[in-house]
C-alpha positions as CSV (number, residue, x, y, z in Angstrom):
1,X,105.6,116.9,35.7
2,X,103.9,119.8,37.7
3,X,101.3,121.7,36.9
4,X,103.2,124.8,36.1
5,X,105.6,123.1,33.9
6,X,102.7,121.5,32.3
7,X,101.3,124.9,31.6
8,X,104.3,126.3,30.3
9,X,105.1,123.3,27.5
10,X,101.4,123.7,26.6
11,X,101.7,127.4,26.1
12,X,104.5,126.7,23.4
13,X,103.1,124.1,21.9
14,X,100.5,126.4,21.1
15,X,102.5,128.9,20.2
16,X,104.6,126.2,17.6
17,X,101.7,125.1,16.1
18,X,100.3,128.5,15.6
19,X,103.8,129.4,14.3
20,X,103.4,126.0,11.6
21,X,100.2,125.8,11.2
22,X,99.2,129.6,10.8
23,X,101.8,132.3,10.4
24,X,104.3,130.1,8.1
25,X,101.2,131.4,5.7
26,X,101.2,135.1,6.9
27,X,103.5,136.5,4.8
28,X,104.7,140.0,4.4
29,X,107.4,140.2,1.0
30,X,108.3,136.5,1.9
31,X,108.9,137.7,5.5
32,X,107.9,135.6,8.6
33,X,107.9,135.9,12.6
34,X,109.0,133.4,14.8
35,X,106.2,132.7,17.5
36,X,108.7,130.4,18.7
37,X,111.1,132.4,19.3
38,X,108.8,135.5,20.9
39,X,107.8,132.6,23.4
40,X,111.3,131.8,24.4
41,X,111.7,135.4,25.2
42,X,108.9,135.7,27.6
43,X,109.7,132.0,29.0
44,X,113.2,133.0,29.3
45,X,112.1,136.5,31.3
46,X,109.9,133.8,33.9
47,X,112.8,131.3,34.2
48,X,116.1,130.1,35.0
49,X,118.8,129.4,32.3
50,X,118.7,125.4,32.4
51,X,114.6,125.5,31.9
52,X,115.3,127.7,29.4
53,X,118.1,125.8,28.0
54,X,115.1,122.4,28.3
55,X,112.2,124.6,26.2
56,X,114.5,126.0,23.4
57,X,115.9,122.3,22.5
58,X,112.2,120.7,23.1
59,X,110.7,123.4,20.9
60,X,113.4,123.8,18.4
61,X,113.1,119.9,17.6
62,X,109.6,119.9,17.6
63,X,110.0,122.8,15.0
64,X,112.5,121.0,13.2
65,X,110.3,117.9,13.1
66,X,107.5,119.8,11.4
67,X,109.4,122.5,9.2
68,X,111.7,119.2,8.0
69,X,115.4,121.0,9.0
70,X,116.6,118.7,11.2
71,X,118.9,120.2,13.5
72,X,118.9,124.2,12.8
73,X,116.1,125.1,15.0
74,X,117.1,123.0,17.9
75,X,120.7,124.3,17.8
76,X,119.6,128.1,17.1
77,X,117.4,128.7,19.6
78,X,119.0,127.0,22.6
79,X,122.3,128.4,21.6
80,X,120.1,131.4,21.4
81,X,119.1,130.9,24.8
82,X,122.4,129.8,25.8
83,X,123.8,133.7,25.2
84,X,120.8,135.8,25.8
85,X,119.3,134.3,28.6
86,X,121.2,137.2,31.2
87,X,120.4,140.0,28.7
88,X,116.5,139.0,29.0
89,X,114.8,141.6,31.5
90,X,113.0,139.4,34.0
91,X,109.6,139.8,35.1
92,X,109.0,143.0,37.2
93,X,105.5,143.6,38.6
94,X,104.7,146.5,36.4
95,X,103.8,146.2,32.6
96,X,107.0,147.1,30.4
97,X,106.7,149.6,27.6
98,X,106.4,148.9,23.8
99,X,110.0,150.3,23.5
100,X,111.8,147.7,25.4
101,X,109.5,145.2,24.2
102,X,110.2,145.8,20.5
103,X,114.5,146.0,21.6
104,X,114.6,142.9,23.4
105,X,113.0,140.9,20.8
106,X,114.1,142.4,17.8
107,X,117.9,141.9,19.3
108,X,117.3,138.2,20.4
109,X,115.2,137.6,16.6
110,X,118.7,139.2,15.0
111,X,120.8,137.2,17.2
112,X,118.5,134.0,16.3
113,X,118.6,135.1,12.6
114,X,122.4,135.6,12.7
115,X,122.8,132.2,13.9
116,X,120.2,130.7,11.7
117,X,121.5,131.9,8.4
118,X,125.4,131.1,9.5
119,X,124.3,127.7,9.9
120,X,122.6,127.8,6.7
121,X,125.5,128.7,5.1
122,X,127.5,125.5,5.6
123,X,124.5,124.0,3.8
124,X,123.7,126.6,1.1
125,X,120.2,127.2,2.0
126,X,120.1,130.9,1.6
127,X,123.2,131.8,-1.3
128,X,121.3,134.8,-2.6
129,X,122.4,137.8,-1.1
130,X,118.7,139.8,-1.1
131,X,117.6,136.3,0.5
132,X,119.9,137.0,3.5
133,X,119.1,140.6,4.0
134,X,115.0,139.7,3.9
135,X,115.5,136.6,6.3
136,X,118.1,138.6,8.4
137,X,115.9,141.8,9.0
138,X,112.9,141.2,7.7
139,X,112.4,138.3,9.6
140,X,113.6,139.9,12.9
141,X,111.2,143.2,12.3
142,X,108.1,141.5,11.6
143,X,108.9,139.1,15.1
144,X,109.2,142.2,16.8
145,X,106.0,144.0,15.6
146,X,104.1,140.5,16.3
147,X,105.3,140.5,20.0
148,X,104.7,144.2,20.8
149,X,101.4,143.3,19.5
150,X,100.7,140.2,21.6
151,X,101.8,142.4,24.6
152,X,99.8,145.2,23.7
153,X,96.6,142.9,23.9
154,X,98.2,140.5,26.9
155,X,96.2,140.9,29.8
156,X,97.8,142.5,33.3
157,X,97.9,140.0,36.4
């Protein structure tokens, strides 16, 4: 393992178990981001498809193991990063703005959500309709507002 992948799977372990440990708490009307998922966006922006495609299943198990729902994180977020990996802006030298910030993650946390709560539906997790709506948008808003402000406070290299 190199040092840069080595760097990279330590960055979103950090992020999981801030996402577990810290922000499962965080609560806003039963709403929750996904750390993970703001990760795999960024990752996905720095890398190729198949690395991509490596960190969603890695960290989707691992978020699986600890959240105890064997198998819907894994699948969600690399089929997430199976379909959104082209539609990703990739890194560009200058800083983007809050605006395309805030659209790419809120579309890929709706996409993840979509995905999420269809899969929850062959196992009646989520059979209340206001439960759908919160998880659905909710869910995707608050991930959005969380990344624009990690990269409103992310330093520039």
């Amino acid at each position: 393992m190199t040092k840069e992948q080595l760097k990279y799977l330590s960055i979103g372990l950090l992020f999981l178990l801030l996402q577990v440990v810290l922000f499962r708490h965080l609560t806003i009307f039963r709403m929750q981001p996904d750390l993970v998922l703001i990760f795999l966006v960024w990752f996905m922006s720095k890398k190729n498809r198949a690395t991509a495609l490596l960190m969603g299943a890695l960290l989707g198990f691992l978020q699986d193991f600890f959240l105890d729902l064997w198998g819907l994180h894994m699948f969600t977020k690399t089929l997430l990063v199976y379909l959104s990996h082209r539609f990703i802006p990739k890194d560009h030298t200058k800083l983007l703005l809050i605006g395309p910030v805030f659209t790419t993650v809120f579309s890929a946390a709706l996409l993840h959500n979509i995905i999420f709560l269809g899969l929850n539906l062959f196992i009646q997790n989520y059979t209340a309709e206001i439960i759908f709506w919160r998880q659905l948008v909710g869910n995707s808003l608050y991930s959005a507002i969380v990344a624009c402000c990690i990269h409103l406070f992310r330093t520039q290299r």
